[in-house]
C-alpha positions in Angstrom: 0.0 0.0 0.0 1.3 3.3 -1.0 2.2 5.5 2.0 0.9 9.5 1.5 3.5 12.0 1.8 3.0 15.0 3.8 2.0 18.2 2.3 4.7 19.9 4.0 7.6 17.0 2.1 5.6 17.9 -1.5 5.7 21.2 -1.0 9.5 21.5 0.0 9.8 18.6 -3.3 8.5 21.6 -5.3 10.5 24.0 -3.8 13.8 22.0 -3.8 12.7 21.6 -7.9 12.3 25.1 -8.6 15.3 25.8 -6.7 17.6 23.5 -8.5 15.6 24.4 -12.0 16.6 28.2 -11.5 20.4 27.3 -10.7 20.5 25.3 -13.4 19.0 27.9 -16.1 21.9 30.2 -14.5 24.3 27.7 -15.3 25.2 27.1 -12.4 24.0 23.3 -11.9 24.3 21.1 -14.9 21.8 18.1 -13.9 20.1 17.0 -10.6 17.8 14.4 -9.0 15.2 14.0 -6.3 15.8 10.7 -5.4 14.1 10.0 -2.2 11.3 11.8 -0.5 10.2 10.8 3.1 7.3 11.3 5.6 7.7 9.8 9.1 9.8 9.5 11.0 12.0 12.1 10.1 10.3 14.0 6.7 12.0 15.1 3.8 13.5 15.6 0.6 16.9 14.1 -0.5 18.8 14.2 -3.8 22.1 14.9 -5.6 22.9 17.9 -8.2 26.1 18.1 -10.5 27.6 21.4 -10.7 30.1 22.9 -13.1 34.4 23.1 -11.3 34.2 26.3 -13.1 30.9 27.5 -10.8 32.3 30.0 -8.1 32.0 29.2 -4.6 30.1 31.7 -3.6 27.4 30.2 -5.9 27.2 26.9 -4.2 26.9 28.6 -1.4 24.2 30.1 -2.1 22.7 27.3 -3.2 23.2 25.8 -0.2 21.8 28.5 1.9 19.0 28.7 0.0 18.2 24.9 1.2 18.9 26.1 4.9 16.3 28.7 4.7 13.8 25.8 3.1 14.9 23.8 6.3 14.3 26.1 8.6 10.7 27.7 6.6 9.5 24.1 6.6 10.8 22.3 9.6 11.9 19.6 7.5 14.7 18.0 6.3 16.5 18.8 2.6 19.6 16.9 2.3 20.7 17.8 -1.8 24.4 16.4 -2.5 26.4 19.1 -4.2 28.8 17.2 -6.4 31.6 19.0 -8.6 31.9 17.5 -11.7 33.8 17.9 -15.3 
C-alpha cells in the first residue's frame, strides 16, 4: 500500500525543484535528482545535483543557503548532494 507523503515533504519537493531548475538555467548546476522523499519519522526531501568546477564558490553557497532557509521555513529536512563535476 502506497504510503501518502505530507504536504509539507511535497511542498519542500517543489520548492527543492524550482530551486535546483533556477540554478541550473543560471548555469550554475548542470543536472540534478530527487531521489528520495520521506514522511515519518524524520520528513523530507533528498537528492544529488552536479555542478560545473568552473561554478564559483560563492554560488554553491548560495545554493546551499538557499536549502537552509527551506529547512528552517519548513521544519523539514533537505539533504541535496552538491557534487563538482567535469
Amino acid at each position: 500500500m502506497p504510503t501518502t507523503l505530507p504536504p509539507k515533504v511535497l511542498e519542500a519537493a517543489r520548492r527543492v525543484e524550482a530551486l535546483l531548475e533556477e540554478a541550473k538555467a543560471r548555469g550554475v548546476v548542470r543536472a540534478w535528482s530527487l531521489r528520495h522523499l520521506s514522511g515519518e519519522p524524520l520528513p523530507g526531501v533528498e537528492g544529488i545535483a552536479f555542478y560545473g568546477r568552473e561554478v564559483p564558490q560563492e554560488e554553491i553557497d548560495r545554493l546551499e543557503e538557499a536549502f537552509l532557509d527551506l529547512e528552517d521555513d519548513l521544519d523539514l529536512g533537505v539533504a541535496v548532494i552538491l557534487v563538482p563535476h567535469d
